[in-house]
C-alpha positions in Angstrom: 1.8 -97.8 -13.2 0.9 -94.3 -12.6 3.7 -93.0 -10.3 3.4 -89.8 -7.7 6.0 -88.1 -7.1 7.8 -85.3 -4.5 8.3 -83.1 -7.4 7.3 -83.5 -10.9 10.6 -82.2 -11.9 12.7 -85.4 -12.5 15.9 -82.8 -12.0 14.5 -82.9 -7.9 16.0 -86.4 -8.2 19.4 -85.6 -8.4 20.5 -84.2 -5.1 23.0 -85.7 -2.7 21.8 -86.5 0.8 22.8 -88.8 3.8 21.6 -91.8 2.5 22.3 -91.6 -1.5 25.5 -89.7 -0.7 27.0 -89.6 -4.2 29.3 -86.5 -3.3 31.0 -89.5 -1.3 35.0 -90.1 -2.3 33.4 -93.9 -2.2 30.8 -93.5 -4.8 32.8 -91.0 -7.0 35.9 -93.7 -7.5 33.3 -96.5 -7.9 31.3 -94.2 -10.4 34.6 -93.4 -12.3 35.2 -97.2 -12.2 32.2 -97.8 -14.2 32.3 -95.1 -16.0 35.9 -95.9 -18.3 34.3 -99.2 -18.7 31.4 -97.4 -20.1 30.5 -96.7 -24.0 27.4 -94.7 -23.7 24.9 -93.2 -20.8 23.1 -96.4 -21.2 25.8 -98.5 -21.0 26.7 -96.7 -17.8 23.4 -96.8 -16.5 23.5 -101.2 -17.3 26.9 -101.3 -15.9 26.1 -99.6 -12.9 22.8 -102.0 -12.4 24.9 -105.5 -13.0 27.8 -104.1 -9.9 25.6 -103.7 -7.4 23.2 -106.6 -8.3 26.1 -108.5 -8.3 28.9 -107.0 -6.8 27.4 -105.5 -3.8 26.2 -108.9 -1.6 22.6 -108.8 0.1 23.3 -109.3 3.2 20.8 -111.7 3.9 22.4 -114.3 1.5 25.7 -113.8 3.3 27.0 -116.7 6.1 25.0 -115.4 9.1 28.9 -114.0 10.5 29.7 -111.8 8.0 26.7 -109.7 7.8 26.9 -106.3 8.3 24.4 -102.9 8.1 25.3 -100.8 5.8 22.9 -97.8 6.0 24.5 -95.1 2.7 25.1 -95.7 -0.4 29.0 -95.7 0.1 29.1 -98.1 3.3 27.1 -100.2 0.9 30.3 -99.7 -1.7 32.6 -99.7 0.5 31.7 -103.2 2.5 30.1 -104.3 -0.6 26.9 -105.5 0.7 23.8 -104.0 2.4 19.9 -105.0 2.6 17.5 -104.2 -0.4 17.3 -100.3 1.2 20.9 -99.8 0.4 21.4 -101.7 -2.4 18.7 -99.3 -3.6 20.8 -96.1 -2.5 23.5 -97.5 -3.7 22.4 -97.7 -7.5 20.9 -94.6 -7.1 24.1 -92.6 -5.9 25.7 -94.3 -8.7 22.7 -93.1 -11.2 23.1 -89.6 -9.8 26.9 -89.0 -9.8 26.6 -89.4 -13.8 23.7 -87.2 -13.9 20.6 -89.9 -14.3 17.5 -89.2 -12.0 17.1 -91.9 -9.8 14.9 -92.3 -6.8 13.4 -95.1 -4.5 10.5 -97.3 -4.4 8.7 -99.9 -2.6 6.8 -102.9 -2.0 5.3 -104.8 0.5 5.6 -108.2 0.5 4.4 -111.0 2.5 6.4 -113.6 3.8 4.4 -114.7 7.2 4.3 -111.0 8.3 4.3 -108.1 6.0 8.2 -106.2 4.8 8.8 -103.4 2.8 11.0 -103.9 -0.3 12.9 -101.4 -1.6 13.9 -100.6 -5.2 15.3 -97.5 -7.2 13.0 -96.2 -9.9 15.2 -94.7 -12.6 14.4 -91.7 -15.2 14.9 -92.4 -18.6 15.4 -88.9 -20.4 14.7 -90.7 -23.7 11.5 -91.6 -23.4 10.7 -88.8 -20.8 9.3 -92.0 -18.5 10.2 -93.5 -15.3 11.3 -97.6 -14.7 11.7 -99.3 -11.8 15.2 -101.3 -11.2 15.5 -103.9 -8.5 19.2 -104.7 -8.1 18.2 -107.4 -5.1 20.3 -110.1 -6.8 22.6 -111.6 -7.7 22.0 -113.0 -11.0 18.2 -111.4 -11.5 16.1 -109.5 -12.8 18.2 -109.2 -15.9 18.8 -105.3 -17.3 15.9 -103.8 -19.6 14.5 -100.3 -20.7 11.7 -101.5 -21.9 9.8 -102.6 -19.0 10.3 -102.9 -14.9 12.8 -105.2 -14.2 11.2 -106.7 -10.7 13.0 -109.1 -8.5 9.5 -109.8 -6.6 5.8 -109.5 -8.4 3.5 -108.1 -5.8 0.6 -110.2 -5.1 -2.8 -108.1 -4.5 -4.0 -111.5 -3.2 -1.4 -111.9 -0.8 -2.0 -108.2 -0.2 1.0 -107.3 -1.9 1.2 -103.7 -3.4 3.4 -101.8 -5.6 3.3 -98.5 -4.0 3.7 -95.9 -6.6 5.7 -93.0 -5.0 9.2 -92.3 -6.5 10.8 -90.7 -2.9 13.6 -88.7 -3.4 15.1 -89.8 0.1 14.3 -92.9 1.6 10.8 -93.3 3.3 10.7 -92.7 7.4 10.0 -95.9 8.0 13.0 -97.2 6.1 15.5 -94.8 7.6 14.0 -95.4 11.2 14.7 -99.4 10.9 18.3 -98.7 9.8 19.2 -96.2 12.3 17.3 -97.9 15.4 19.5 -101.6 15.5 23.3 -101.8 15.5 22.7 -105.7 15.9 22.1 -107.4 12.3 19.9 -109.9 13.4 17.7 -107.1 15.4 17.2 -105.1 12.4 16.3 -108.2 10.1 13.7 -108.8 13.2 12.1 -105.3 12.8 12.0 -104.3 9.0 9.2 -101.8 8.7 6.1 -103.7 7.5 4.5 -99.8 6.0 5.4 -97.1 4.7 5.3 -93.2 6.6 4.7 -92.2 3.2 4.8 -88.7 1.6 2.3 -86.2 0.1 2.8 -85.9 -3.4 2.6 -82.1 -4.9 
């Protein structure tokens, strides 16, 4: 895929903001966490991945009373779950905090009526390239460099797309849906089905 991006400088994708708020005491300890467990950059960067694929619950396949919106990347941490969005920021704050560009990505998908997905598209200073990491979960995609690792495979015959912008902060529409519903089930009711989008420079 050729991606677009806010700012062709992959450095641009290491700032702290509300959402991927990796100056957070929350992320920094989880980061740490991670990080003595760690033997290399990559092994960070796979660590990191596998905890919140794994560690961090989608909400969605939590029993319908323990759900919860998280909307940051450290209420994401902290409760240990959130939807695809901050599962997304989550990874990314983590990515950041050590020093790895890491932005956001999406998808729609269809499932009766059309939802964004959202991912974290990940810098790899190695081979100067950009992958996208879906830490949906649990147990899937497994952890590669070499390629994507997709949770969902957008069908164009469904209408499915793989959009190719790498946002540094979450897309409007995203941020809108999080910040509009304090009522779980409201907000899994209204999940924006397209993006505001950006103009790449």
């Amino acid at each position: 895929m050729e991606y677009q991006y806010e700012r062709a400088d992959a450095n641009y994708y290491l700032a702290p903001s509300v959402w991927i708020d990796h100056d957070h005491a929350a992320v920094a300890d989880t980061a740490r966490r991670i990080e003595r467990a760690s033997t290399s950059a990559r092994d960070y960067l796979e660590q990191a991945f596998l905890f919140v694929r794994d560690a961090v619950s989608h909400s969605n396949d939590l029993p319908p009373g323990e759900r919860r919106i998280t909307r940051t990347a450290s209420e994401a941490l902290v409760q240990r779950q959130g939807l695809c969005y901050t599962k997304s920021f989550a990874f990314a704050a983590l990515l950041r905090w050590k020093g790895i560009p890491a932005g956001l990505c999406y998808q729609r998908l269809r499932n009766g009526k059309p939802t964004i997905h959202g991912l974290t598209a990940v810098h790899i200073a190695d081979e100067s390239q950009w992958l996208r990491l879906d830490t949906r979960g649990p147990g899937r995609p497994g952890f590669t460099l070499a390629a994507d690792a997709l949770y969902y495979v957008a069908d164009p015959a469904k209408e499915e797309i793989d959009y190719p912008c790498i946002y540094a902060v979450p897309d409007r529409a995203v941020t809108d849906a999080l910040t509009s519903h304090n009522d779980f089930a409201a907000l899994s009711d209204n999940l924006p089905g397209s993006l505001h989008g950006f103009d790449p420079q």
